[in-house]
N, C-alpha and C positions, 0 to 999 in steps of 0.2 A: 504493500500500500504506500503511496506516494506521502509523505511527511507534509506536504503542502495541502492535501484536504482537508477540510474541516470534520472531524468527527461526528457524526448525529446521534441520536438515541432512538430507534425505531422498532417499535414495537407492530409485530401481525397478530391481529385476533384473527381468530378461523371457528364459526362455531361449529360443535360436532353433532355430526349428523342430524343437521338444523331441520330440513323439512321432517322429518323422522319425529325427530325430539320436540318437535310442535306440535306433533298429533298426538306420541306419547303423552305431551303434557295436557291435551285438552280432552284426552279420552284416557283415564287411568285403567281401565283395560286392557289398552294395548303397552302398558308399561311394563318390560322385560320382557318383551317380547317378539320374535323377529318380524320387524314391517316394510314394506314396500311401499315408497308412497308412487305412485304411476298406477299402470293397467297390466292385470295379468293375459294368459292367453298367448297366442302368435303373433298377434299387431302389438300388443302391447310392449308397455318400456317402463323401464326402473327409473324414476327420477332422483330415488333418493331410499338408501339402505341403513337399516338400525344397525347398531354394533352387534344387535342379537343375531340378525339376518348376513352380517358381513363375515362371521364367525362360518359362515359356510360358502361365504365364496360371493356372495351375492352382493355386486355393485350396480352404480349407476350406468346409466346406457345398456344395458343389460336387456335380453328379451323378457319377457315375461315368466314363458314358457320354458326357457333356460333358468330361472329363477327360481321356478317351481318343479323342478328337476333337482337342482341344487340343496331343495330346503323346502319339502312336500308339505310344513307346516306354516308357508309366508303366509301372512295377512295380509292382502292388499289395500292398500286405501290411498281413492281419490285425492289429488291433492286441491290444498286451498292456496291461492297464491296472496289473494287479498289477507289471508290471516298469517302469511308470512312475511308480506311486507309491515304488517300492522306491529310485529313482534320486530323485526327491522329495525324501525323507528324508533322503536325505545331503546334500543341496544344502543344505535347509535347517541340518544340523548346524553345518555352513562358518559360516550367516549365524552363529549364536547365538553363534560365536568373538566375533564383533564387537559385537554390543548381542542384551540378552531383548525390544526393541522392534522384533519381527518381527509382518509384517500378511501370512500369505497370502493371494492372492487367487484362487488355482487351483494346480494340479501345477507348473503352468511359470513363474509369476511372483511377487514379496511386496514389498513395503514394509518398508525398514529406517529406523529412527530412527538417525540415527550421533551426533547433537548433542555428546553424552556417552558412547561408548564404551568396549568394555573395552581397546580396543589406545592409549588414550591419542592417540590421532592426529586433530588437527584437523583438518586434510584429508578431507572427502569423498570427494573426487573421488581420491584416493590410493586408500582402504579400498577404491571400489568399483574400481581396479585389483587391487589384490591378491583380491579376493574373484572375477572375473573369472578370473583367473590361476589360484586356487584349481582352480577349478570342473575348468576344463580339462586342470591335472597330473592332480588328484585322478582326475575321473569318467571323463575324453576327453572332452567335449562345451565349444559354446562360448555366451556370454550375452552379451546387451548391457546396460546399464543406463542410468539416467537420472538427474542429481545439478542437486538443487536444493531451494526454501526450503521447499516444500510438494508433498505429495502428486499435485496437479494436476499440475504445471509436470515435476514428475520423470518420471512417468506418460506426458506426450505426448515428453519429450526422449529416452525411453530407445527411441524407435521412429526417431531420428534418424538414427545411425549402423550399422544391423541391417544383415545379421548381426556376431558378433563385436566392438564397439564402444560408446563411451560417447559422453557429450553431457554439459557441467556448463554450467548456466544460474545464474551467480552473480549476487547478489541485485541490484546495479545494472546486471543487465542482463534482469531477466524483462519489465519494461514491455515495450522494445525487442523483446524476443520476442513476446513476445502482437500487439504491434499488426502485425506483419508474418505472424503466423500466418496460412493458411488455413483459416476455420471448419471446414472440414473434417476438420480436424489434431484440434480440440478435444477431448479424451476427454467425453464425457455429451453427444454433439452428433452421431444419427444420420442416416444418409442420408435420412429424408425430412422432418428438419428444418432438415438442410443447405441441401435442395433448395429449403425455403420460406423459407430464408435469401437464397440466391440472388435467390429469384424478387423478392426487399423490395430486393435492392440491397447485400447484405451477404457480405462475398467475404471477408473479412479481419479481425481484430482487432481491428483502426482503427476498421473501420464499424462490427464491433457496438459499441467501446465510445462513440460517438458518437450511439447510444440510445439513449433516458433509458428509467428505471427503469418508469417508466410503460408507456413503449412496449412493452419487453418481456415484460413483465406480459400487457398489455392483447393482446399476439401469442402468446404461448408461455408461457401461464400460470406455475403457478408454477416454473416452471424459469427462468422472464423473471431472476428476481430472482439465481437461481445462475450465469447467463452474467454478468451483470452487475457481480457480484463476482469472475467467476475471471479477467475480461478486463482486470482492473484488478490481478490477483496475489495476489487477499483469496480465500485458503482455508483455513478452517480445523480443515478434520479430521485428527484425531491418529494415529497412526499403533496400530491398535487388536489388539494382542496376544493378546488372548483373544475372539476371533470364536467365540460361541456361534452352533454348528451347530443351526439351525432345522429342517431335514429331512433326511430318507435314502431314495435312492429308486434303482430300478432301472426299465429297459425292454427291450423288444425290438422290433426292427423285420424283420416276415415277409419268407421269399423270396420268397412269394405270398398274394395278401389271402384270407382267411378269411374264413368267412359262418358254418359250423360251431361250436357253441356248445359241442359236444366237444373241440373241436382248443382253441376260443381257452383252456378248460379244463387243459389239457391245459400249452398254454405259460405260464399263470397258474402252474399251479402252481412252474416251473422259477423264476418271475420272484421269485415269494416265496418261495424257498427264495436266493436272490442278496441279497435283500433282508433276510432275516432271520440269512444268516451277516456282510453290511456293518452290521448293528444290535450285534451279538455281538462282532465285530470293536471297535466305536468304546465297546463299553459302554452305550447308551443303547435307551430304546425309548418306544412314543409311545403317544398315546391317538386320533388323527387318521389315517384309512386313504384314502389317496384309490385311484378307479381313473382311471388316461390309457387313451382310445379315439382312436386316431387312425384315421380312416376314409379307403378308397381313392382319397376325392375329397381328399382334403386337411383336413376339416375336424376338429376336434378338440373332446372332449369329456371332463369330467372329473364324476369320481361321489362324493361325501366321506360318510365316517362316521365320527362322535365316538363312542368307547368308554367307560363308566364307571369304563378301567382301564387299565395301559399295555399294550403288545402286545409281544412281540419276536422270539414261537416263529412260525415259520413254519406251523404249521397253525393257530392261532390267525388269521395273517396270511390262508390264502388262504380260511375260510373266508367272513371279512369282504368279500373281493375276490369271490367268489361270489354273495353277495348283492346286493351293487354291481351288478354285469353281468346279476344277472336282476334288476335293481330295474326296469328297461323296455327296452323290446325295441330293437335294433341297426339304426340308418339305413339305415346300408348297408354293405358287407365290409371288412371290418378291416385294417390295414397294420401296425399297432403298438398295442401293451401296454404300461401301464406302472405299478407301484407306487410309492406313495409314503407316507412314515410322518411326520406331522408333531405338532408341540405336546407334543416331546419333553422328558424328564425331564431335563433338562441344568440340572444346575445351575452357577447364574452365578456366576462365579470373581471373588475380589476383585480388580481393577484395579490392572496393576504401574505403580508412582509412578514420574513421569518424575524425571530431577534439575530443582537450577534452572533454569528458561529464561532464559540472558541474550545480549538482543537482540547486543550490542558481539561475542559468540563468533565470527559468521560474517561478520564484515571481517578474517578472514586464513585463509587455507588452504582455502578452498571448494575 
């Protein structure tokens, strides 16, 4: 790590097995017990697996029907999205006790800057007890998190002690970490780069940081250069408070594929009226309409049209969507729909000023 960066204190919450532990908590019957929140069946999909369920193999993205192969006693249950945003919202309230230098990144996880705090408390690794502990009197549910100098390093630590647990990677000791990591572990380092990581001879942190710059370039284009730096503890994204929302979009995925141009009609319409009350909802609307076809076979296809004007009424929205769908005729029978509103009217919020950065703050209390 370069001696000239300023040190941060950055803590990842991640809750565990958030849709899961939402239903557990609003239906005490399903408490210890393995659930599925998604659809079982052949169409169906796992959105979200209990510790009790994951105990046999059973994850997200998962078929159904593979799921209940795995674990012939899943419970399935619908999910509520509106009561996991609602559970969201307080979680985050919790963080904003502690610092306005909150990054979400989804419903169930965000980046805190603590550097500089409102609780006065040098300690990271404290805050992210108490905020843990929070979580749990407050809501019933439990989180893990991850404390350390930067984003990255917080990121994969906070996967270390799941569920219900922490990890603090303090600054003389993230080398030590990285070189013993599993590329695997790496956050921005998927399975089928892993796998051609593998296949080079690169199992560990050691071996990739013993790559030169070149190499990983010349293998794994421009991402060569961001392994290269995050394996040596140089990351330097900020912890980003105002994540201007780029899109808003809704889908659905059929019980059975359609071919029917009435029907797909018919559930267009439902999709952009979903779509145009989550635009109403956030305040924003767009001038970008895409359509998502996802076809029987799997393959997938998208339709876009720029408007001279923003959109956000739903009949506005599906006649656009209409036109998309006859703009040329359908491969083959349909599995999913999906709207999408982009190159929206957000405007860009001025950036909340960190305090000073000084390096000497995180040689006590990490």
């Amino acid at each position: 790590m370069s001696a000239n960066l300023p040190l941060r204190k950055i803590i990842h919450v991640d809750m565990d097995a958030f849709y899961a532990s939402v239903e557990q908590l609003d239906n005490p019957y399903l408490k210890g017990k393995a659930i599925a929140v998604g659809g079982g069946g052949n169409r169906g999909v796992v959105s979200a697996a209990s510790y009790e369920a994951r105990k046999f193999g059973v994850k997200s993205a998962m078929s159904g029907s593979l799921a209940l192969k795995l674990c012939p006693h899943l419970i399935f249950v619908k999910p509520n999205f509106e009561r996991y945003r609602e559970i969201s919202e307080k979680i985050r309230k919790i963080f904003y006790d502690y610092t306005d230098l909150v990054e979400p990144l989804s419903l169930d996880e965000a980046y805190l800057d603590v550097t500089s705090n409102k609780k006065g408390n040098p300690s990271a690794s404290m805050i992210a007890q108490e905020i843990r502990a929070r979580i749990l009197q407050d809501i019933g549910i439990t989180a893990s998190a991850g404390i350390s100098i930067n984003k990255f390093i917080a990121k994969v630590a906070s996967d270390y002690n799941k569920p219900n647990g922490q990890k603090t990677v303090n600054p003389e000791a993230v080398i030590q970490f990285l070189e013993v990591l599993d590329i695997r572990k790496f956050y921005g380092i998927g399975k089928v780069t892993a796998d051609k990581m593998y296949q080079k001879g690169i199992y560990t942190g050691l071996d990739l940081k013993h790559k030169t710059l070149a190499y990983l370039v010349e293998n794994f284009g421009k991402s060569g250069g961001y392994y290269y730096n995050t394996v040596r503890g140089v990351h330097n994204s900020e912890v980003k408070p105002q994540r201007t929302r780029k899109s808003l979009a809704a889908e659905c995925t059929f019980s059975e594929n359609l071919s029917s141009e009435i029907f797909l009609l018919d559930r267009l319409k439902h999709i952009a009226e979903e779509v145009s009350r989550r635009l109403l909802k956030n305040k924003v609307a767009g001038k970008t309409v895409t359509l998502k076809i996802k076809y029987s076979d799997f393959t997938l296809q998208t339709r876009s049209k720029t408007l001279p004007y923003y959109v956000g009424n739903k009949d506005l929205i599906l006649e656009t969507t209409k036109d998309l769908l006859y703009k040329e005729k359908l491969t083959n029978s349909v599995r999913l729909l999906g709207i999408s509103i982009s190159n929206l009217n957000t405007e860009k919020k001025q950036k909340l000023k960190t305090s000073k950065k000084v390096s000497v703050q995180l040689k006590f209390g990490f």
